[in-house]
Steps between C-alpha positions, in 0.01 A plus 500: 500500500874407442443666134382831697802497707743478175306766387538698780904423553524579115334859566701565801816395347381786182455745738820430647631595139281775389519688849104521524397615858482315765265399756619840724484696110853577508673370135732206575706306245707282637517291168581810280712373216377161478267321277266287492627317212799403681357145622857449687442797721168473557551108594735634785266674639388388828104412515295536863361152344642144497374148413469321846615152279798650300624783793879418648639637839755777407606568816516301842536164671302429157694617229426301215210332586144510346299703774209203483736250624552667765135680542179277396293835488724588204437181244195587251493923568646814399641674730428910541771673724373842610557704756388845665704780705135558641337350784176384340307382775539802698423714227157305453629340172502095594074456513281196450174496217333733683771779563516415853872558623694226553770390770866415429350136662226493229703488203773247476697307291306281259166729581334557138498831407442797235818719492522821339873570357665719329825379291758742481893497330798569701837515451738420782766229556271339189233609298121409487155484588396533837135421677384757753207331687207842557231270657360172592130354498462114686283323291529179718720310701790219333711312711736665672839484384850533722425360771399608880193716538608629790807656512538498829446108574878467415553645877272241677277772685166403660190578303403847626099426420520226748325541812685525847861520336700814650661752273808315434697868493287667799796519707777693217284766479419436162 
């Protein structure tokens, strides 16, 4: 897999440089002039993957300090940042084995999954390859990582399912 994803950065770096189309078919190089061969460029580029053993905080209360110090979920993986502008579960795009749409509650942090991705160059503030995350499948439930599973038990309401309890905000017209 990680030899697929090198594979993949290394062909979306190339057409960064070539100016093939991309995904929306319109010709964009923002690597035109560069090479390949130059191993010093190239090795600033910035990666969507890191090495959860060898990655550093660059930024933060953190700064400076390996990321699985201060996250156990980090130590022994490689870490895939992508993200979306889309909102995949309401567009029917988060599903489980069976294509049966998914909740934002059903998929969570440290739920196994097959991702479709598409790795893209860009040019900005710095240069390189970016993940853009199209669609998720659940293949089967890890533990959860981060945390609360309930974002709202940080407030200290009643449990709503439980019998006999008024609506705590019946009176504000809520």
């Amino acid at each position: 897999m990680m030899r697929d994803l090198q594979a993949k950065c290394t062909e979306a770096i190339r057409r960064g440089i070539d100016g093939e189309p991309g995904r929306d078919g319109k010709s964009y190089a923002p690597f035109a002039g560069h090479s390949m061969d130059d191993a010093d460029w190239v090795k600033r580029l910035g990666l969507p993957v890191e090495d959860g053993d060898t990655a550093v905080f660059t930024r933060g209360d953190n700064v400076g300090k390996l990321k699985k110090d201060v996250y156990k979920e980090y130590e022994g993986h490689w870490i895939l940042k992508a993200g979306t502008k889309n909102d995949l579960v309401a567009a029917g795009w988060v599903v489980d084995q069976n294509r049966r749409r998914l909740t934002a509650n059903e998929l969570y942090s440290g739920a196994i999954v097959r991702a479709n991705i598409w790795l893209y160059p860009y040019r900005q503030d710095n240069s390189g390859v970016g993940a853009m995350l199209n669609a998720v499948v659940k293949t089967g439930d890890g533990e959860r990582i981060g945390g609360e599973t309930d974002p709202l038990a940080a407030f200290g309401l009643p449990d709503a399912s439980a019998a006999g309890v008024p609506d705590p905000f019946a009176g504000m017209g809520v």
